[in-house]
C-alpha positions in Angstrom: -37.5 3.2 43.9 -37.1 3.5 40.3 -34.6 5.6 38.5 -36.4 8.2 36.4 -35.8 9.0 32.7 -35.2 12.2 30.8 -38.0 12.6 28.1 -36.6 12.3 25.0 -36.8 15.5 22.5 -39.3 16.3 20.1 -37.3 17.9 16.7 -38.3 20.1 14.8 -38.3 20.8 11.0 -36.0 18.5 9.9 -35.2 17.4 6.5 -34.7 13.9 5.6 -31.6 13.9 3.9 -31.1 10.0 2.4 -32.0 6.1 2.1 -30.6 3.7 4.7 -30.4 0.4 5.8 -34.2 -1.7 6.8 -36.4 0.5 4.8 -35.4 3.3 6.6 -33.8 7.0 6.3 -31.5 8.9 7.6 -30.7 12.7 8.7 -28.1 14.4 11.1 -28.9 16.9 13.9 -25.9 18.8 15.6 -23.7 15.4 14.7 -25.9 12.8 16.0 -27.1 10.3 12.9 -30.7 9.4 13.1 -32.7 7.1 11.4 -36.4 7.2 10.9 -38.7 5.0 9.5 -41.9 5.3 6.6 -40.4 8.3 4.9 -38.3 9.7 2.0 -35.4 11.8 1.6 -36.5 15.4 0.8 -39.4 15.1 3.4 -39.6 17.9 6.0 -40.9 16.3 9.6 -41.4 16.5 13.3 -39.7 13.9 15.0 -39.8 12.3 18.5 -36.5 10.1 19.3 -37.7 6.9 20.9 -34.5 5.4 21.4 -30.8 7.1 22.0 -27.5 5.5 22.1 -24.2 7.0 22.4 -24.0 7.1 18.1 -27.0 7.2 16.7 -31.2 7.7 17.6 -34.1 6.3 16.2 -36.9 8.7 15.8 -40.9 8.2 14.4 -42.2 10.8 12.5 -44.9 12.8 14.4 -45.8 15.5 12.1 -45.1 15.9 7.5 -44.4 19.2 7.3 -43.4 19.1 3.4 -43.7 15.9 1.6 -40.9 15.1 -1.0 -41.2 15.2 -4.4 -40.3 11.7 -5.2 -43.0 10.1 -2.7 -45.5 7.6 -4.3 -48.2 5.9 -3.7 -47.8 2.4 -1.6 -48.6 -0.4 -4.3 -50.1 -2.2 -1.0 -53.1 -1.6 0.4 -51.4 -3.5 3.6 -48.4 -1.3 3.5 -47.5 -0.5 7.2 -49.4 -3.8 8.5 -47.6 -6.5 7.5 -44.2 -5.4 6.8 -43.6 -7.2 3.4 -43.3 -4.2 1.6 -40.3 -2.0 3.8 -40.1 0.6 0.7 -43.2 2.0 1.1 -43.5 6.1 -0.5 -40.3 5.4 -2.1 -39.2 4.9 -5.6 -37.3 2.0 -6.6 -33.8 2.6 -6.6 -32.4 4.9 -10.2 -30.0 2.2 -11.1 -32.6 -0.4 -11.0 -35.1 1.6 -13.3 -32.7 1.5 -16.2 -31.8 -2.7 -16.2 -33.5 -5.1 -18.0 -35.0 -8.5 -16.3 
C-alpha cells in the first residue's frame, strides 16, 4: 500500500517581494523562501506550493489579487508557450535601461 501525502497549502495574500534566478520571483512566508514563477515583485497572489524541500518551495500562482505597478505587456504573443521569453510582465532590468548598445 502506498504511503499517503499531506496536501500541500494554499497561501494566501502574499506579496511578491523580488526577481530571482530562471525568470522567476521570490517571497518569504514564516522563514521559508519561495519562488514562483510568471510574476513580478509588488504583485499580491494566491499561491499553491507544488513542491517543498527542507529550504525552499516552489509555488504557482492561483489567484492576482493586486497586480504590480511595474507589470507590462508580454512583447510575445507566445509568451508562456514556448519558453523563449522567461521575463515575461517584467521590465528589463534599471541598470540595463540606462547603457548604450
Amino acid at each position: 500500500m502506498a504511503r499517503k501525502r499531506k496536501p500541500l497549502p494554499l497561501l494566501e495574500n502574499i506579496t511578491i517581494e523580488a526577481v530571482a534566478a530562471e525568470g522567476k520571483c521570490i517571497t518569504r512566508v514564516d522563514d521559508q523562501v519561495i519562488f514562483v514563477p510568471f510574476c513580478v515583485p509588488g504583485d499580491v497572489v494566491d499561491l499553491q506550493v507544488v513542491k517543498k524541500k527542507h529550504k525552499y518551495c516552489e509555488a504557482k500562482v492561483v489567484r492576482f489579487i493586486k497586480k504590480s505597478d511595474v507589470r507590462q505587456e508580454p512583447m510575445c504573443e507566445h509568451f508562456g508557450i514556448c519558453g523563449e521569453a522567461e521575463a515575461g510582465g517584467r521590465p528589463a532590468h534599471p541598470h540595463r535601461q540606462d547603457r548604450t548598445p
